[in-house]
N, C-alpha and C positions, 0 to 999 in steps of 0.2 A: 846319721846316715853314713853310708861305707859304700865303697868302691866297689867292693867284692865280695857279697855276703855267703857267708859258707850255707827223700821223703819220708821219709820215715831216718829216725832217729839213729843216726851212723856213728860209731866211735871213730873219732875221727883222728887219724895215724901223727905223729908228730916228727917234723923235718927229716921228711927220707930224703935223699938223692934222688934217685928216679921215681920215673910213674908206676913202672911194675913192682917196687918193692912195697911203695905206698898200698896199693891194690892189694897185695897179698895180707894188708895189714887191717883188714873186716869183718872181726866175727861176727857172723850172723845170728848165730843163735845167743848173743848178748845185747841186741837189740830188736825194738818191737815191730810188728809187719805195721805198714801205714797207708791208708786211703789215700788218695791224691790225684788231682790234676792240676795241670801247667801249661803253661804257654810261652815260650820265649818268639820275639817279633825284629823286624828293622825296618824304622820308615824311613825310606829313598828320601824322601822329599827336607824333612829336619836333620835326618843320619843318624838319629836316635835309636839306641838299642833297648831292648828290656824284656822282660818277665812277668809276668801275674802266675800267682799259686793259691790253691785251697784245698786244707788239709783235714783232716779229723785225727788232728795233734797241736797241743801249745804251739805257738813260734814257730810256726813252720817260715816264716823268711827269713828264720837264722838259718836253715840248713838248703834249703832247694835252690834260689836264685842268685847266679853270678854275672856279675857283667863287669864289662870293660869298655868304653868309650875307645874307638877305632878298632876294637877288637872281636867283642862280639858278647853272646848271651847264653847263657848255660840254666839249665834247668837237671839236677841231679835229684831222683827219688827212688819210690818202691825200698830197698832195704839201703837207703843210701850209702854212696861212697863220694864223701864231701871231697877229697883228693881230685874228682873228676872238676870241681869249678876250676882250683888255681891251676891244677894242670892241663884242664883244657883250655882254657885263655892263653898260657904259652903255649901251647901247639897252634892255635891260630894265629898269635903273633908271630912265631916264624912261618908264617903262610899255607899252613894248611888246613886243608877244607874243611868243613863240618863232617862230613862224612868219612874222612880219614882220619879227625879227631876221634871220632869215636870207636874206630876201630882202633887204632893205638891203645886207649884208656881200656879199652875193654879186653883186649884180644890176652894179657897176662894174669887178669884179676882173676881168681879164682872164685869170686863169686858174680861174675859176671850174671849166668843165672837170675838172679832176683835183683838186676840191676833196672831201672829206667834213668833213661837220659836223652834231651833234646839239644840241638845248639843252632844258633844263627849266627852266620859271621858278619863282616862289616861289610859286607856285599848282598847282603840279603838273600846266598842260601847255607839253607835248611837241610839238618838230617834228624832220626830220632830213631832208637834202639830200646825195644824190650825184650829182656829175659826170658828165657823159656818155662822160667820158673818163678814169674811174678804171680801175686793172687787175682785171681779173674774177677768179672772182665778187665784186661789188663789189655793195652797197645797204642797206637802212633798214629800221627799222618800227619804230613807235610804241605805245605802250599807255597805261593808264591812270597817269600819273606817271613817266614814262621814254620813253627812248628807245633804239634800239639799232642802231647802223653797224659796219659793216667790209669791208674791201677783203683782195683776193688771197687770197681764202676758196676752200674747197675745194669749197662749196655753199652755197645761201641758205638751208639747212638750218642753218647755224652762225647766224646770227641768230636765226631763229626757239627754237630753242635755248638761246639766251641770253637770250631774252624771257619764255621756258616757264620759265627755271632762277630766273629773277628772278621771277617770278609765283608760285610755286608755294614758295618758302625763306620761313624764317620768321625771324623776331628783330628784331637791330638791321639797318640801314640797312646799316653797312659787310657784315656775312654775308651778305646780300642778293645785296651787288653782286659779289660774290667767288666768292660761290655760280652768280651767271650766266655768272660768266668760264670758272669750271668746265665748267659745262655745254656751254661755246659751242667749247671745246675739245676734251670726249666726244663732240661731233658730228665732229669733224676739224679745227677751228681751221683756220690759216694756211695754205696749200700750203709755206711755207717754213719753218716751225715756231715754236718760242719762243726768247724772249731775254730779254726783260724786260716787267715791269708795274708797275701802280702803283695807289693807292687815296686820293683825293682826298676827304673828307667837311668842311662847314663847317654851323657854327651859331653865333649868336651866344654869346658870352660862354661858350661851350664848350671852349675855347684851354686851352692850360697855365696854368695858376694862376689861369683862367677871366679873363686879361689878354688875349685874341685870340679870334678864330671859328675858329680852324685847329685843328679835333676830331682827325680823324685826316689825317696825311698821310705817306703810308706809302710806300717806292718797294723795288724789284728791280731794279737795275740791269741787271747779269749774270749770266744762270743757264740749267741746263738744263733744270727745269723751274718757271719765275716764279710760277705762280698757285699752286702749292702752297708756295711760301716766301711768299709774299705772305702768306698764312692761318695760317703761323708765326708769323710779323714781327707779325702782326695781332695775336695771340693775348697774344704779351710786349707790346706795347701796351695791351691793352686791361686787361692785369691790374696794369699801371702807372697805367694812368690811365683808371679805368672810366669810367659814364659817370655823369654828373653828377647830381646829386638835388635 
């Protein structure tokens, strides 16, 4: 498990200084377009931050979900630019909003365009940005403590869907977000189907032997269907290492 794990398959820039040089460091057309939705979340009640993603690409939780314990949750996809995890976690740590993060991260990138991206900070709100130039149906929406994107959807019905499935599940934070992936799937998910997914949650001093913030972090590489092995995987997890008291 990882702190900060870096939608589609982004060449991902190596130690720029700034966010806009990083940004200016993604050719697109060296990488392949990618189906996807996401969910980044915060529950008030734990302070737990996290993510659920499903892609129709390998290992999509090495690229899409970021988090930080007090800080907040990121979800980067569509023609990803992995630069927007670590450097949107520092824009929330020095205090700003999700929706100024994103405007910073986006406003110099030149391929902004064909970017998505969600983020929740450690206050539970929410912004999300899509490109003008994502492949359809492609878009967002927000709620109270979440957010919710995805591209090469079948309908913007699959969001809404996945905002309902997260709103309306109860318990822990990761069945939450597992349960919206479900849902956003029961509406039609991807045009191009499934492959893998993944479940990002942090908190602090929540880690293995309560030595790290890395609660759960759970991945599907390859499979036919991710988000139901995801809720297996989840399951021996959690009876390995419940949650904390």
């Amino acid at each position: 498990m990882r702190i900060c794990l870096p939608l589609c398959c982004c060449l991902i820039a190596l130690c720029s200084p700034t966010i806009t040089s990083v940004a200016a460091q993604s050719p697109l057309e060296n990488v392949p377009p990618v189906a996807t939705y996401s969910i980044v979340a915060f529950d008030p009640q734990t302070q737990e931050l996290g993510g659920a993603v499903q892609s129709k690409i390998p290992a999509v939780g090495a690229i899409v979900p970021w988090v930080k314990a007090g800080v907040g949750a990121i979800a980067t996809q569509s023609f990803s630019n992995t630069q927007y995890g670590p450097d949107g976690l520092s824009l929330l740590a020095e205090g700003k909003t999700a929706a100024e993060a994103i405007e910073i991260l986006t406003n110099d990138d030149p391929g902004r365009g064909r970017r998505q991206i969600g983020i929740v900070d450690a206050t539970g709100n929410a912004a999300t940005f899509t490109g003008e130039g994502c492949m359809a149906w492609a878009g967002g929406k927000t709620g109270r403590h979440y957010a919710v994107q995805g591209n090469i959807l079948v309908s913007e019905e699959v969001v809404d869907a996945i905002a309902a499935g997260f709103e309306q599940s109860q318990g822990e934070l990761a069945t939450r977000l597992i349960d919206a992936l479900q849902a956003g799937q029961a509406a039609g998910g991807e045009k191009r189907g499934m492959q893998s997914a993944a479940l990002f949650i942090a908190r602090e001093g929540w880690g293995y032997a309560g030595l790290n913030d890395r609660y759960r972090d759970i991945r599907v590489d390859d499979h036919a269907d991710p988000i139901t092995e995801l809720r297996r995987v989840y399951q021996l997890h959690k009876q390995l290492f419940p949650t904390p008291q």
